[in-house]
MOPAC internal coordinates of N, CA, C and O (Angstrom, degrees):
PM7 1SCF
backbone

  N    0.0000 0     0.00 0     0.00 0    0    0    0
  C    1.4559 1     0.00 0     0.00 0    1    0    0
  C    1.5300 1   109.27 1     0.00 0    2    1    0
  O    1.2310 1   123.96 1   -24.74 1    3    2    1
  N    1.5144 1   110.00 1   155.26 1    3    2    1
  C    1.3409 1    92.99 1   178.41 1    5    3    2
  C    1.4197 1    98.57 1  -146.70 1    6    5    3
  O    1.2310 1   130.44 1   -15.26 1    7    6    5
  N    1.5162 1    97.47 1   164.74 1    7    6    5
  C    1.6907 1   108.51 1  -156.97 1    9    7    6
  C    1.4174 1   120.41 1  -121.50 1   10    9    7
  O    1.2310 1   129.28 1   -97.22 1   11   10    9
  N    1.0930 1    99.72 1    82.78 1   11   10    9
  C    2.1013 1   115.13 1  -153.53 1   13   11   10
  C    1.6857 1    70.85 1   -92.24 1   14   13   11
  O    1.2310 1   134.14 1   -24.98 1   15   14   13
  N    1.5410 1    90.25 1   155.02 1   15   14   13
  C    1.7390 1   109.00 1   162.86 1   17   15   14
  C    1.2769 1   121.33 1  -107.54 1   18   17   15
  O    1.2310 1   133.93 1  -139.68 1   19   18   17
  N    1.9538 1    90.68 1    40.32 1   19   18   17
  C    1.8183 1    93.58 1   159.16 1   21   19   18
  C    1.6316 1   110.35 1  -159.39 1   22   21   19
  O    1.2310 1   114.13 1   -24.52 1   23   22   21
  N    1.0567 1   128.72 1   155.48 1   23   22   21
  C    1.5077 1   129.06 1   173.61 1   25   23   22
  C    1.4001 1   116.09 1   -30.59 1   26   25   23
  O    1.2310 1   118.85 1   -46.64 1   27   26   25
  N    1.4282 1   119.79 1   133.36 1   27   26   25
  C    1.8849 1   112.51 1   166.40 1   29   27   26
  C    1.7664 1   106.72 1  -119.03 1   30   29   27
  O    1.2310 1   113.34 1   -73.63 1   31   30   29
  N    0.8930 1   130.19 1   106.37 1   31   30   29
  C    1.7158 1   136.81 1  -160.00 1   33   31   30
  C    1.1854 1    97.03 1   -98.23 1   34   33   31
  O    1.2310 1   122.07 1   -27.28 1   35   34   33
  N    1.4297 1   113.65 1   152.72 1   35   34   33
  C    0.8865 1   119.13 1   155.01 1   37   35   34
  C    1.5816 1   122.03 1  -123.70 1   38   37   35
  O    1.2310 1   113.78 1    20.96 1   39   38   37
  N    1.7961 1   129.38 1  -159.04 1   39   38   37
  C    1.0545 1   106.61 1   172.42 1   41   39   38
  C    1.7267 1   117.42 1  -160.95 1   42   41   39
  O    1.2310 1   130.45 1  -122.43 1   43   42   41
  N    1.2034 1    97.44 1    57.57 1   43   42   41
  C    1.7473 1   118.95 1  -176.79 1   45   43   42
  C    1.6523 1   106.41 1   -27.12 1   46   45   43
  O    1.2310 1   115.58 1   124.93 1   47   46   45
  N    1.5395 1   125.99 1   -55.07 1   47   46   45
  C    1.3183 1   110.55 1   165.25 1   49   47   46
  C    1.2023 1   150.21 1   -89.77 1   50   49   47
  O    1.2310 1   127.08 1  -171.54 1   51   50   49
  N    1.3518 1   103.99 1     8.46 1   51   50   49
  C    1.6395 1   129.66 1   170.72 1   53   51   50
  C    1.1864 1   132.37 1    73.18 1   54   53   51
  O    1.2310 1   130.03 1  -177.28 1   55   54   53
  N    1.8028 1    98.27 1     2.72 1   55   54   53
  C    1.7562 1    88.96 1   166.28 1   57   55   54
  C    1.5123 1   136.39 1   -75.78 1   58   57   55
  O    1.2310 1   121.92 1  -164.84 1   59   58   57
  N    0.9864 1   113.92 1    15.16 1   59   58   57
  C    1.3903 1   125.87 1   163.87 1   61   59   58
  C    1.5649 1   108.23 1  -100.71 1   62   61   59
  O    1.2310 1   114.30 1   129.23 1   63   62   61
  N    1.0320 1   128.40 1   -50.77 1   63   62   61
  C    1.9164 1   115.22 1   142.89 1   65   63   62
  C    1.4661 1   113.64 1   -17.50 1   66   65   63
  O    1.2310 1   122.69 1   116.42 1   67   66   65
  N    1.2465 1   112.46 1   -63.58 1   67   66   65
  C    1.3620 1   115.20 1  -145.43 1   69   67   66
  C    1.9190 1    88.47 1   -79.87 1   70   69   67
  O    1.2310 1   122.89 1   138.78 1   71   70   69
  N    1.7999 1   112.06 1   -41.22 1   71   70   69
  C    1.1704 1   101.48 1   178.13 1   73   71   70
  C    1.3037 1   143.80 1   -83.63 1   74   73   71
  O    1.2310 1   119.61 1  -161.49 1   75   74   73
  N    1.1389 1   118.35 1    18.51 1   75   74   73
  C    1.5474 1   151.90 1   171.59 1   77   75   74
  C    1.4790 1   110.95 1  -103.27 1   78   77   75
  O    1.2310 1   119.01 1   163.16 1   79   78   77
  N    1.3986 1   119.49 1   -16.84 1   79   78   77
  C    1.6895 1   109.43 1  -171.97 1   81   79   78
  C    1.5102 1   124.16 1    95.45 1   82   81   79
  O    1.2310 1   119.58 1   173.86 1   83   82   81
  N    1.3743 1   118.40 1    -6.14 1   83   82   81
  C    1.4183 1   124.71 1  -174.84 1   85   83   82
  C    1.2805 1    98.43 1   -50.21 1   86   85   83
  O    1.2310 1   115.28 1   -19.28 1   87   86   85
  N    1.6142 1   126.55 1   160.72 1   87   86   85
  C    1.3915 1   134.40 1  -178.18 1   89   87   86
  C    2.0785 1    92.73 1  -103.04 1   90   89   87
  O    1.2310 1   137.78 1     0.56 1   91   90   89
  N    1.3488 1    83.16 1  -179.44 1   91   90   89
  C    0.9917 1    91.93 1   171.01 1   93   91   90
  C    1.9795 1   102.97 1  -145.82 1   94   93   91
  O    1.2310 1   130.26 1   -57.81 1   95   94   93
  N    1.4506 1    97.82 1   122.19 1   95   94   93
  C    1.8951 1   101.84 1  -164.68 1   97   95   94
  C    1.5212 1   101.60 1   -58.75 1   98   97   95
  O    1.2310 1   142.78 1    14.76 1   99   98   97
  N    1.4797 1    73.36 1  -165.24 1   99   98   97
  C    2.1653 1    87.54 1  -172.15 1  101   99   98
  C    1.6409 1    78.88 1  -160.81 1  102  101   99
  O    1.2310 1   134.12 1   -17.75 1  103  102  101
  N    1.5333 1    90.30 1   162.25 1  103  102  101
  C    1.4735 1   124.19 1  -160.15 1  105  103  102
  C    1.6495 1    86.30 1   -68.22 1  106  105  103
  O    1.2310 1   107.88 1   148.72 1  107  106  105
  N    1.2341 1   140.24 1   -31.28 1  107  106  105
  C    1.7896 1   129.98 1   162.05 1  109  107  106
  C    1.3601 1   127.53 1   -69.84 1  110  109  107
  O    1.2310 1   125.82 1   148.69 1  111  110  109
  N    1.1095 1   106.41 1   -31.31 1  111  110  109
  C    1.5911 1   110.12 1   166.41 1  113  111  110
  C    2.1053 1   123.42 1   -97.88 1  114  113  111
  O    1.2310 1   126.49 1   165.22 1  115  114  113
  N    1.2480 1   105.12 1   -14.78 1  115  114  113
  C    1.2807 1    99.16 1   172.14 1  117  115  114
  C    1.9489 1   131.52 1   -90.65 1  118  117  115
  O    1.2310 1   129.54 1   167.53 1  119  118  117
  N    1.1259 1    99.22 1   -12.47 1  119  118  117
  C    1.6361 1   110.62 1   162.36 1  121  119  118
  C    1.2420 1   123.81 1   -97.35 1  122  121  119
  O    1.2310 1   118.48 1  -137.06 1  123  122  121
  N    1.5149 1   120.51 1    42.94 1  123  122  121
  C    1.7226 1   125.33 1  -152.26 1  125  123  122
  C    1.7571 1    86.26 1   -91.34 1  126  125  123
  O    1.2310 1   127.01 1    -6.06 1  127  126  125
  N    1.4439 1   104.11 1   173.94 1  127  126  125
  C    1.7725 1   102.43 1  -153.62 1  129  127  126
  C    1.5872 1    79.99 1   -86.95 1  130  129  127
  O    1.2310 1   113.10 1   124.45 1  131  130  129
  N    1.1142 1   130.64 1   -55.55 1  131  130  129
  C    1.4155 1   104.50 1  -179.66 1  133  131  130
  C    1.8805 1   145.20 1   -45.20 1  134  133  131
  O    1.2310 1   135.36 1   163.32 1  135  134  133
  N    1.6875 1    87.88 1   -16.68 1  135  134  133
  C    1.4619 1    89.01 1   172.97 1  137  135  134
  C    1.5799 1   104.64 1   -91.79 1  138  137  135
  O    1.2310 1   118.46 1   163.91 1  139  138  137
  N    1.3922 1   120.53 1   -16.09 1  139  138  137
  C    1.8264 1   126.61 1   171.48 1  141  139  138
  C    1.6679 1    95.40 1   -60.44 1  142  141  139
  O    1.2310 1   119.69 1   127.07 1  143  142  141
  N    0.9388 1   118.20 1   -52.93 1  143  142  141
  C    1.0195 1   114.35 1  -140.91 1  145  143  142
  C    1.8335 1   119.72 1   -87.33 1  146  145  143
  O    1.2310 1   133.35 1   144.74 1  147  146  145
  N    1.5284 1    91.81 1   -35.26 1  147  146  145
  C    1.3650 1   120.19 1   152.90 1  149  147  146
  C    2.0228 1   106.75 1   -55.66 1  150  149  147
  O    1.2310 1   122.61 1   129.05 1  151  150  149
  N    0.8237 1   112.61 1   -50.95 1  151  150  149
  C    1.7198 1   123.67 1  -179.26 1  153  151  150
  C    1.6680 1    85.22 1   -65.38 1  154  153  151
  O    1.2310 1   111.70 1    77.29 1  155  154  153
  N    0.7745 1   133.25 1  -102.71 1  155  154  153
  C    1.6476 1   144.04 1  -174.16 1  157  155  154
  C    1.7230 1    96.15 1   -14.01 1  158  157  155
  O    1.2310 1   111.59 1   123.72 1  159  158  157
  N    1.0455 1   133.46 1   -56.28 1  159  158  157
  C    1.5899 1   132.17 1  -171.22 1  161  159  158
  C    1.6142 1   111.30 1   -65.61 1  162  161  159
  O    1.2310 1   120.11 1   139.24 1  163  162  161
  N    1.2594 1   117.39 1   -40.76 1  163  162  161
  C    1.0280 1   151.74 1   156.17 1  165  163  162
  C    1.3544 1   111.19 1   -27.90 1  166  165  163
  O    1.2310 1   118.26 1    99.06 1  167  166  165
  N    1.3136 1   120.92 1   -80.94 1  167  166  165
  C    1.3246 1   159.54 1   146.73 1  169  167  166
  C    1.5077 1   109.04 1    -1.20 1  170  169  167
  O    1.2310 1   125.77 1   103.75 1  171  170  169
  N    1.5175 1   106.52 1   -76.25 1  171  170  169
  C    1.7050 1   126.28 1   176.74 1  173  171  170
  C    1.5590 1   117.52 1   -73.81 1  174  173  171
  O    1.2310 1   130.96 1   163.73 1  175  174  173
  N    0.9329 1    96.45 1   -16.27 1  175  174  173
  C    1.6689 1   109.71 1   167.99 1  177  175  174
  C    1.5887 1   120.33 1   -77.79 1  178  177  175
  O    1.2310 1   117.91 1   168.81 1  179  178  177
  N    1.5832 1   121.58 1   -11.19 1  179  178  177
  C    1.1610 1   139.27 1  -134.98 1  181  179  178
  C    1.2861 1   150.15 1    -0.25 1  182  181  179
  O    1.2310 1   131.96 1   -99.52 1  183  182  181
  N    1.4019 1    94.50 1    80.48 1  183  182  181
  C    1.1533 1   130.73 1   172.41 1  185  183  182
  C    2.0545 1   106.76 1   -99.71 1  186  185  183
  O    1.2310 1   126.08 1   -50.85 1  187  186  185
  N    1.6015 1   105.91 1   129.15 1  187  186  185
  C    0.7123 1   146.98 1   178.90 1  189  187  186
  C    1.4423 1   128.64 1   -71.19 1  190  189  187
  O    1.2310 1   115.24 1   -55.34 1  191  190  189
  N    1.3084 1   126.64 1   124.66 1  191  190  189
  C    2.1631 1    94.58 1   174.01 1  193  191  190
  C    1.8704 1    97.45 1  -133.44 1  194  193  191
  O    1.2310 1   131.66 1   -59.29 1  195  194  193
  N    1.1811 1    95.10 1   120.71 1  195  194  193
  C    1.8684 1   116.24 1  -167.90 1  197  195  194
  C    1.7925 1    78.00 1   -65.75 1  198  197  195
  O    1.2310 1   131.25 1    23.37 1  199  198  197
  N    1.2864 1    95.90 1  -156.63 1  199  198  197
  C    1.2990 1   130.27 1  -150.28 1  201  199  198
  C    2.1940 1    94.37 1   -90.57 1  202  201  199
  O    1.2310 1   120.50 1   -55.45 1  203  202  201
  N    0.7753 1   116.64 1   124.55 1  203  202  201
  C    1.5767 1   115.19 1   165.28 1  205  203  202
  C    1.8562 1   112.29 1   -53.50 1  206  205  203
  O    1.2310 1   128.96 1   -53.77 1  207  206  205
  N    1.2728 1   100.34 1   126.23 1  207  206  205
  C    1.5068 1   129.51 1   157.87 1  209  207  206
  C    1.3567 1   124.32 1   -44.67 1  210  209  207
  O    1.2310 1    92.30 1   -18.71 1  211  210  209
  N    0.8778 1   164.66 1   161.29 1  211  210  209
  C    1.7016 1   140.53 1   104.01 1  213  211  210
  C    1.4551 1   111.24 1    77.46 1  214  213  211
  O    1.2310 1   129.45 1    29.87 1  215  214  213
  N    1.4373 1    99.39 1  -150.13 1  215  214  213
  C    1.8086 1   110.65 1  -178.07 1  217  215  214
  C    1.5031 1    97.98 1   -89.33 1  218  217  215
  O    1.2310 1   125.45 1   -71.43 1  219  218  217
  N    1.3082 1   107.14 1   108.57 1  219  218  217
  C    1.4564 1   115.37 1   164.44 1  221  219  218
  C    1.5081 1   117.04 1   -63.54 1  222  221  219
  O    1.2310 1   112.44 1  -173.31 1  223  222  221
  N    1.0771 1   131.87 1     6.69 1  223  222  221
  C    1.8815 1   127.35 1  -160.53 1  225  223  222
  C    1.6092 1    84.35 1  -109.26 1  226  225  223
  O    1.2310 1   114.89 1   139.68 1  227  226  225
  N    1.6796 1   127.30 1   -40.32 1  227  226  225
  C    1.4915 1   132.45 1  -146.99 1  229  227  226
  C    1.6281 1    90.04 1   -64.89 1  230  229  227
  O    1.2310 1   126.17 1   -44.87 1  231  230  229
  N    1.4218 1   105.75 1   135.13 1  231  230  229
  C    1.2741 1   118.20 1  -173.43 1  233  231  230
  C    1.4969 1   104.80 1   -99.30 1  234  233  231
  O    1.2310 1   121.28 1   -30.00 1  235  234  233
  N    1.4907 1   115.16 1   150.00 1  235  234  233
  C    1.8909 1    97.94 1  -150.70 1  237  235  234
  C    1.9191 1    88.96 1   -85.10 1  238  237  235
  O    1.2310 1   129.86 1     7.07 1  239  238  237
  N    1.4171 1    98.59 1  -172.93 1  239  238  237
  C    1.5690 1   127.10 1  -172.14 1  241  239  238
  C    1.4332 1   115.15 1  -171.38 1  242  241  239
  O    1.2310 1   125.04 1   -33.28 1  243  242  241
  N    1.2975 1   107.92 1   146.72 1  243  242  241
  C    1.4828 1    99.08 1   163.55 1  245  243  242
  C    1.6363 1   105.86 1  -144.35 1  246  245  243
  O    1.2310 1   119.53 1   -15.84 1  247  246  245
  N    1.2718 1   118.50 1   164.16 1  247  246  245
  C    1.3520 1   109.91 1  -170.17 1  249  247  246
  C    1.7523 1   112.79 1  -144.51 1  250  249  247
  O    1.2310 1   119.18 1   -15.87 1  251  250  249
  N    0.9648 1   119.16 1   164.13 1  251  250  249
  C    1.8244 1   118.89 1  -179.59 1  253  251  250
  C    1.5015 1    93.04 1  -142.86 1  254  253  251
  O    1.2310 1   133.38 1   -44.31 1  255  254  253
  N    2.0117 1    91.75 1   135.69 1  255  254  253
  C    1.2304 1    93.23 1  -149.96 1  257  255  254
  C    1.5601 1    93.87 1  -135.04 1  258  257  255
  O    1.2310 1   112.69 1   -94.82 1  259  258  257
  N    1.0900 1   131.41 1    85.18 1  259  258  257
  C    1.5159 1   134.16 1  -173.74 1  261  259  258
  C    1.6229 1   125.17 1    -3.43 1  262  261  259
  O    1.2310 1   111.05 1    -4.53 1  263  262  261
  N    1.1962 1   134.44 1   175.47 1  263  262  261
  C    1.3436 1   136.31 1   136.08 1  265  263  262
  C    2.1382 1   120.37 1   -50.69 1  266  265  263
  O    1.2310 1   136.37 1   143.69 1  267  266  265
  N    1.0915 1    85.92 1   -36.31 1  267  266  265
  C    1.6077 1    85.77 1   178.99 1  269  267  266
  C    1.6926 1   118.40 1  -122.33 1  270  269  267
  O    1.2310 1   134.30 1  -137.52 1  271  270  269
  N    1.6576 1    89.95 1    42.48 1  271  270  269
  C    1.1605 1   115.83 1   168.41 1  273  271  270
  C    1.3460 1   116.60 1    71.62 1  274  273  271
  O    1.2310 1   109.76 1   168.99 1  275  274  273
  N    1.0520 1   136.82 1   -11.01 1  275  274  273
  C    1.5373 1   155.67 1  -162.90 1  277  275  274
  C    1.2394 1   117.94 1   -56.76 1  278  277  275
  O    1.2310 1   118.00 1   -86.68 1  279  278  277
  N    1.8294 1   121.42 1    93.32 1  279  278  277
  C    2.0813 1    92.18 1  -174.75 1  281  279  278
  C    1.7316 1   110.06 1   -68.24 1  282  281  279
  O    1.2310 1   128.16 1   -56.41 1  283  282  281
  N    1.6501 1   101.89 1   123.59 1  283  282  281
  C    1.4506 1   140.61 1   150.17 1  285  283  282
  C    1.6618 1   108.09 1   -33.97 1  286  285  283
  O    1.2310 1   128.72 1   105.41 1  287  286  285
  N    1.0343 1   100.80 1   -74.59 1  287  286  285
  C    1.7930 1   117.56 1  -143.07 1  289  287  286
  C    1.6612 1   116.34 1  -156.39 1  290  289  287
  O    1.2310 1   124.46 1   -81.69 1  291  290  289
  N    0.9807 1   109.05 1    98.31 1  291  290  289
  C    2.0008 1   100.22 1   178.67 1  293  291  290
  C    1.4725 1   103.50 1  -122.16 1  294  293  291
  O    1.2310 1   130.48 1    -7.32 1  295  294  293
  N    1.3282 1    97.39 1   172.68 1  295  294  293
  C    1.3190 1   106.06 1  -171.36 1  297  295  294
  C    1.6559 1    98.40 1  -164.05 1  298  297  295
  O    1.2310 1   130.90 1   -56.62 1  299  298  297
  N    1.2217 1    96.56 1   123.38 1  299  298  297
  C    1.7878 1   125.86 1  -162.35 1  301  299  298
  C    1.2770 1    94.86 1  -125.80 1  302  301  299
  O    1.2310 1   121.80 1   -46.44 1  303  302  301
  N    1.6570 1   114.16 1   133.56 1  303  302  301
  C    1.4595 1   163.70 1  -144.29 1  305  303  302
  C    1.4136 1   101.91 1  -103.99 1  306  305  303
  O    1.2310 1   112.90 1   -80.57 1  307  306  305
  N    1.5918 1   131.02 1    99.43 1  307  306  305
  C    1.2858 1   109.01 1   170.27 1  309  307  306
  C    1.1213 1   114.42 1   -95.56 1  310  309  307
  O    1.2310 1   116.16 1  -168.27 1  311  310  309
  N    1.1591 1   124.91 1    11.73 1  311  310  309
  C    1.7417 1   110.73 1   169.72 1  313  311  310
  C    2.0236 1    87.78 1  -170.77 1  314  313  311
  O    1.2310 1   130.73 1   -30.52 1  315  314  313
  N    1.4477 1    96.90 1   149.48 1  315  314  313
  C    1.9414 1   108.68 1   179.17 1  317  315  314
  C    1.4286 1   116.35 1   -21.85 1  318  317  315
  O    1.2310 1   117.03 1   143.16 1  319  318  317
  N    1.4987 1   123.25 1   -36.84 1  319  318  317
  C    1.6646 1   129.63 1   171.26 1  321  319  318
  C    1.3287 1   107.32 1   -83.75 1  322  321  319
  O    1.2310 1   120.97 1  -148.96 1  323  322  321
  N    1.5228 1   115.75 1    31.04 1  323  322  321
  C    2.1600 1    91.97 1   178.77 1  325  323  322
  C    1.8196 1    90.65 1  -136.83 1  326  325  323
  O    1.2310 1   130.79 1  -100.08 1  327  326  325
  N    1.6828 1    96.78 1    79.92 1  327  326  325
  C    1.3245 1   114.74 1   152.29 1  329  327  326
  C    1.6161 1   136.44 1   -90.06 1  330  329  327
  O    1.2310 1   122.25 1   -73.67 1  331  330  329
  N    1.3260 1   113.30 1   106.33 1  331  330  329
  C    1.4859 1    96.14 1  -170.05 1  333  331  330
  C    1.6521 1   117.70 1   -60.48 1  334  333  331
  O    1.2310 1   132.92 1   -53.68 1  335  334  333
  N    1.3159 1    92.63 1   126.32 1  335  334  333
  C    1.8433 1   106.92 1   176.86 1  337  335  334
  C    1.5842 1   112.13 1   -33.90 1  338  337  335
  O    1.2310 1   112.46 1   -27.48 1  339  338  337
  N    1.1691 1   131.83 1   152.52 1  339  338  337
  C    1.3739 1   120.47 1   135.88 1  341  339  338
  C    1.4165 1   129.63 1   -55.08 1  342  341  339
  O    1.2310 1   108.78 1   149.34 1  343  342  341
  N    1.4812 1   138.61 1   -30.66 1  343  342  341
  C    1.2886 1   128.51 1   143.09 1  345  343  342
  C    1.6815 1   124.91 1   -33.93 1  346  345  343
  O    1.2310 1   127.04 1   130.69 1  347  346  345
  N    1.5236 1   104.06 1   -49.31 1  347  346  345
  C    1.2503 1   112.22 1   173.19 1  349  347  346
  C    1.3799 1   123.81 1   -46.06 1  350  349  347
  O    1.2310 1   128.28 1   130.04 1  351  350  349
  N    1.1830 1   101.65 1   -49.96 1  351  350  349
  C    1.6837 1   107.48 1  -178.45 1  353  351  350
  C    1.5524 1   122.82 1   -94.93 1  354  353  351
  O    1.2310 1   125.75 1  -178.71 1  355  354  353
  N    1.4251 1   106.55 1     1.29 1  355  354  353
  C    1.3268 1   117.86 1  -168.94 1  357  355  354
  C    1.9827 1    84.98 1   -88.34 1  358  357  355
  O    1.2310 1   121.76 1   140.99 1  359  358  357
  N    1.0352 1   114.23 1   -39.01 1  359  358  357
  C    2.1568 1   135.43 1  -178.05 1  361  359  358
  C    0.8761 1    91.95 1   -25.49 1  362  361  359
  O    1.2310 1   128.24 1   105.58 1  363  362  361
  N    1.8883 1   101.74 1   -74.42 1  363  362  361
  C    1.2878 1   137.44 1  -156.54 1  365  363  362
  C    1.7177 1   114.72 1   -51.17 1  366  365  363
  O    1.2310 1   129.90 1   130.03 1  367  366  365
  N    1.4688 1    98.52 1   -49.97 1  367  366  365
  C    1.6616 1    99.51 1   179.89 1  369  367  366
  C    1.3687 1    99.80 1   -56.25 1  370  369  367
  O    1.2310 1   115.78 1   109.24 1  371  370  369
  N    1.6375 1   125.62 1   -70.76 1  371  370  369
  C    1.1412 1   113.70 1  -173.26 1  373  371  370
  C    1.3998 1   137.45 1   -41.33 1  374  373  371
  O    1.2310 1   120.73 1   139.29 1  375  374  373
  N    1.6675 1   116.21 1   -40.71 1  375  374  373
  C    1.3273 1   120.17 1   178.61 1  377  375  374
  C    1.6410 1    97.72 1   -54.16 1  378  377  375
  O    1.2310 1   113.74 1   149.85 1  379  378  377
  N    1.2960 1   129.45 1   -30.15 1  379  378  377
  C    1.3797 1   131.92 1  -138.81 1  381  379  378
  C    1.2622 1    73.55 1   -86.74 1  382  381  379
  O    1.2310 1   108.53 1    87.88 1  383  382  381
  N    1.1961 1   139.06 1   -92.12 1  383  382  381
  C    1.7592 1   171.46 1  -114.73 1  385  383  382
  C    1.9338 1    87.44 1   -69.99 1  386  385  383
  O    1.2310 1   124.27 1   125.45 1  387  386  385
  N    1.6827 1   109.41 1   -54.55 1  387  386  385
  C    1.2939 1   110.55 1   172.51 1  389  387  386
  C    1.5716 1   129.64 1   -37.04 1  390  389  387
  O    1.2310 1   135.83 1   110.50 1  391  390  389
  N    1.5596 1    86.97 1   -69.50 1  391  390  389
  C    1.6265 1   101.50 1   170.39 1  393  391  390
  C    1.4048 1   113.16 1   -53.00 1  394  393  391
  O    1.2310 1   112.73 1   149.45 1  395  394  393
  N    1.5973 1   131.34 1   -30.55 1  395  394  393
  C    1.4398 1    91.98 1   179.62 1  397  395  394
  C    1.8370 1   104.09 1  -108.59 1  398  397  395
  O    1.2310 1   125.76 1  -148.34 1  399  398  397
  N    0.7369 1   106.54 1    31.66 1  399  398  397
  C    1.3075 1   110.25 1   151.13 1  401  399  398
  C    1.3889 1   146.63 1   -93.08 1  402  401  399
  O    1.2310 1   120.10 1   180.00 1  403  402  401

């Protein structure tokens, strides 16, 4: 478990997908060679992929979302491999935390 000093949400029915703008792929945009290929590295590394969740098409996102609710910072998925890192978003807080300081 881990013990960040802020909320981590998630969103099993997707209206926060849907209310942020996330896409949702199509059979042309979700097998793009970078998400093969990313899967394939993945793969040989052994790493595993269980059974699919939810709406498999929802293209990922992640978002930072103020104290007074305010979107911060998002980051939208252009194809099944464009998950923002935890480095990524760990940046993001800081650049954020900077600026309003």
């Amino acid at each position: 478990m881990f013990n960040f000093p802020f909320a981590c949400l998630g969103d099993p029915s997707g209206e926060a997908y849907e209310a942020y703008g996330l896409e949702r792929g199509n059979i042309g945009r979700m097998p793009s060679f970078r998400s093969v290929w990313r899967g394939a590295l993945a793969f040989f590394r052994g790493h595993r992929q269980g059974l699919p969740v939810g709406d498999r098409f929802r293209l990922p996102g992640a978002f930072i979302i103020g104290p007074d609710v305010m979107l911060l910072w998002a980051w939208r998925g252009r194809d099944a491999s464009g998950h923002a890192g935890a480095e990524m978003i760990l940046d993001a807080l800081d650049e954020i935390n900077t600026e309003i300081e």
